[in-house]
N, C-alpha and C positions, 0 to 999 in steps of 0.2 A: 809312430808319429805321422805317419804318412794319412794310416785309415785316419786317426783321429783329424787330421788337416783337411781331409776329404769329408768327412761326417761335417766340420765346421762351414763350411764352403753348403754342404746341401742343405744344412739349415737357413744356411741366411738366403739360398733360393728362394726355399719354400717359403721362410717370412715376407720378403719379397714377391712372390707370386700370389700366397693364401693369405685371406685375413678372413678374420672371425665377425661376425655382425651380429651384436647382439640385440634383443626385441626391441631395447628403449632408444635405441640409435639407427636413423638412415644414412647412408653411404650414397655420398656423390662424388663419383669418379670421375678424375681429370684427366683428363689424353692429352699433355705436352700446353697445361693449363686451362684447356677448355671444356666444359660438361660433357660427358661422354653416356654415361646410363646414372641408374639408379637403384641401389639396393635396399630391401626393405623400405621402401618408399610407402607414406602412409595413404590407406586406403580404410573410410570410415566401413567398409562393409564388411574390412576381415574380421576374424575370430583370431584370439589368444590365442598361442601357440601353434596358427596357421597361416604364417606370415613369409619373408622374404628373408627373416634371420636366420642365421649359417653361414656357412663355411662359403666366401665368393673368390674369386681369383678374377687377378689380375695382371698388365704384363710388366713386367720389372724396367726401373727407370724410364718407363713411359709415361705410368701412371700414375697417380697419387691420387688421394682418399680428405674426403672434407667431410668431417663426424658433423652430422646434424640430427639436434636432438628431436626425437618422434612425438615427448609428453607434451602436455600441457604446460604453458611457461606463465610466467605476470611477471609486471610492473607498476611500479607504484608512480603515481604524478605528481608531479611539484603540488605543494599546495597553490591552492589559486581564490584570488577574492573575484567574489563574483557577484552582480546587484541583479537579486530580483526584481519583478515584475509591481510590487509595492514597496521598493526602492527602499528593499534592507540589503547593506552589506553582507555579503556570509564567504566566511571561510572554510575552503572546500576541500577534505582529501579524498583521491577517489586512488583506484586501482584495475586494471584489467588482467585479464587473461587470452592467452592467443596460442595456438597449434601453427608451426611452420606446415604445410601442404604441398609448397612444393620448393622442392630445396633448389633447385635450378635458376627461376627467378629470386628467390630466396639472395645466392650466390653473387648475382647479377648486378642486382640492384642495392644488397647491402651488405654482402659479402659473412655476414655471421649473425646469430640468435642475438647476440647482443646490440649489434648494432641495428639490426630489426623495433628492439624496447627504444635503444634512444631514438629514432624517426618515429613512432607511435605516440611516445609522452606528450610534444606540443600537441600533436592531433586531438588526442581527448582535452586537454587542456581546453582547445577549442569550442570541442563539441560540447563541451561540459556546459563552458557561458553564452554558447546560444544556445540549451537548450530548457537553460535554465533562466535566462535572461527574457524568456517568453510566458515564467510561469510566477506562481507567490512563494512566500516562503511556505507557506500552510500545506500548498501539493505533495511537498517532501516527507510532509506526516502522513499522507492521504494513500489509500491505494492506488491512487496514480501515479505513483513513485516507480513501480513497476515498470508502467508504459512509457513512463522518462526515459528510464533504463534501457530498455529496448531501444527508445529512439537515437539515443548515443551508442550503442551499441552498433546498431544499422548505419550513423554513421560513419564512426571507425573503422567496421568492415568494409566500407569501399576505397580507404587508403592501403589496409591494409592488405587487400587483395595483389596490390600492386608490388607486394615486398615477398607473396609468394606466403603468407600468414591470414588465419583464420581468427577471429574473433569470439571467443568460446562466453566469456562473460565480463558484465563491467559493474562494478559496481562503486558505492557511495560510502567511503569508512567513515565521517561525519561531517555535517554542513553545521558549522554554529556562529551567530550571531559577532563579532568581536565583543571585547570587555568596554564597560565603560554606557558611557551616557545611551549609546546608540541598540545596545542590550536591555535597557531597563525600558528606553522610550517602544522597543516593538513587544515588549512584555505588556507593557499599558494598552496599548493598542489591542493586542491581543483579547485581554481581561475585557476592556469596553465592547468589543465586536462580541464577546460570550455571551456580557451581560445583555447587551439588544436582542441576542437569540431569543436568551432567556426568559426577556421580557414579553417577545412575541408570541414564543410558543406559550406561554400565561395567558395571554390575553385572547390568544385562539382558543384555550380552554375552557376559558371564561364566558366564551361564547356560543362554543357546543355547549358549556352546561346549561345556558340560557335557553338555548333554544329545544335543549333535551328535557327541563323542567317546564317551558311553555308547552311541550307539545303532553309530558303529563297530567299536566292540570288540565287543559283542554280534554283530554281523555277523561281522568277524572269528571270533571264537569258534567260532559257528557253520559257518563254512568250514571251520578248522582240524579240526573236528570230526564232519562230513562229510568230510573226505578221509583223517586218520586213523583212520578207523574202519574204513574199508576195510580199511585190513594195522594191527590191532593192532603187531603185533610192529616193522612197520618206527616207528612214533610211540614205543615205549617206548627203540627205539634213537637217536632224534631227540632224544629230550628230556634221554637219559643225555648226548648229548652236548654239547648245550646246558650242563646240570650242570656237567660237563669244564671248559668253558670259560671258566666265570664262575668256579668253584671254584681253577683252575692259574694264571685271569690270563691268559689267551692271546690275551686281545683287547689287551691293555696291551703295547705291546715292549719297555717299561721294566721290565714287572713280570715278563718271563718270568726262570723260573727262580728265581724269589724265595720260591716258595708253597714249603712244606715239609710232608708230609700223609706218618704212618706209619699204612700199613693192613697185615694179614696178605694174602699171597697168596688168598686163597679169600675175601674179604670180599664181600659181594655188590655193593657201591659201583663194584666194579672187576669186575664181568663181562663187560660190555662188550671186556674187553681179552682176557678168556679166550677160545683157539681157538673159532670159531663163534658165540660169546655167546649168549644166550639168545633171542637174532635172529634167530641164523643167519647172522651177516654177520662 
């Protein structure tokens, strides 16, 4: 009974002197309440399994141990009504992410992880409706939804520097309109801003085509008129016939035969038909 009384005794030393630290946890150690070091303390440059975890000791009833978690942590924010920049309500849930960095001021200022989320909730809250109260609702669909995100992000990071926490990510779970009158009137809005797009990019269309068909007729023109120029006389015969043809209907197989035209023999209309014409052909 004796050894065994002695065996009990050098255990609860050593539990008392050694503790075990493992990777996902930092160890902030109290000396008679006060921060005294640090173990496994996070450092973004280490490698996995090349860290401060292990076996630490410490001195018995002097000192005590405050688990502060190493991960990545979030919380979620109250939802929030926020009015954009074209004065639509939208209701907002967002959530972050944050790494304690240094558990010291961590300790100080708000004494645990948890109470770290609740001082950060109102902050994004914050950040959330100025930063969105400078923009439309449309941005939110837009790639600049990103650089939103950044910008509340950056601002969060500088409250939370102050609690001894890092700001890893923030993001937007959904912004939507409320139900009711105020849903269907930005939905209108919506649809008429599409259809003016709509209308303009038409009408710019319609204007390169114009000026891409003036410029080939001009072209045109100009060919016709470098190669007719050449043989006047063969172009005066082209174009009589052209005439002919639109005039008798000879492009129509329905219409042949239907055109009815009284001219005198010798009209000039019809020289073309007289031996040799004025051609020559």
């Amino acid at each position: 009974m004796l050894w065994g009384g002695l065996l009990v005794v050098l255990i609860a030393i050593a539990a008392s002197v050694f503790i075990v630290v493992p990777e996902t946890k930092q160890a902030l150690i109290l000396r008679f309440g006060s921060p005294s070091r640090i173990a496994n303390g996070y450092d973004p440059r280490e490698e996995f399994g090349r860290t401060g975890a292990g076996i630490v000791t410490r001195l018995p009833f002097a000192e005590s141990v405050v688990w502060v978690d190493k991960r990545v942590l979030d919380f979620d924010m109250e939802r929030q009504a926020v009015l954009s920049t074209d004065q639509l309500r939208l209701e907002v849930d967002a959530f972050a992410r944050f790494r304690i960095i240094d558990p010291v001021r961590m300790f100080v200022s708000a004494g645990s992880e948890r109470r770290v989320a609740e001082q950060l909730k109102p902050i994004l809250g914050s950040a959330l409706r100025n930063e969105l109260g400078k923009r439309q609702f449309a941005d939110l669909l837009s790639p600049e939804r990103g650089e939103l995100m950044e910008h509340i992000r950056v601002a969060l990071e500088r409250v939370a520097r102050q609690y001894g926490a890092e700001i890893v990510d923030v993001r937007i779970k959904r912004a939507d309109l409320p139900d009711g009158t105020p849903l269907q009137s930005a939905f209108e809005r919506m649809k008429t801003a599409r259809q003016q797009e709509a209308r303009s990019i038409e009408a710019e269309g319609r204007r390169e085509a114009q000026i891409i068909m003036g410029q080939a007729d001009a072209n045109a023109a100009k060919v016709y008129a470098g190669s007719f120029g050449k043989d006047p006389a063969f172009y005066d015969f082209y174009r009589a016939m052209q005439s002919y043809r639109y005039t008798f209907g000879t492009d129509d197989p329905t219409a042949r035969g239907e055109s009815q035209i009284i001219l005198s023999p010798d009209n000039d209309y019809l020289r073309q038909f007289k031996a040799g014409g004025s051609a020559g052909h």
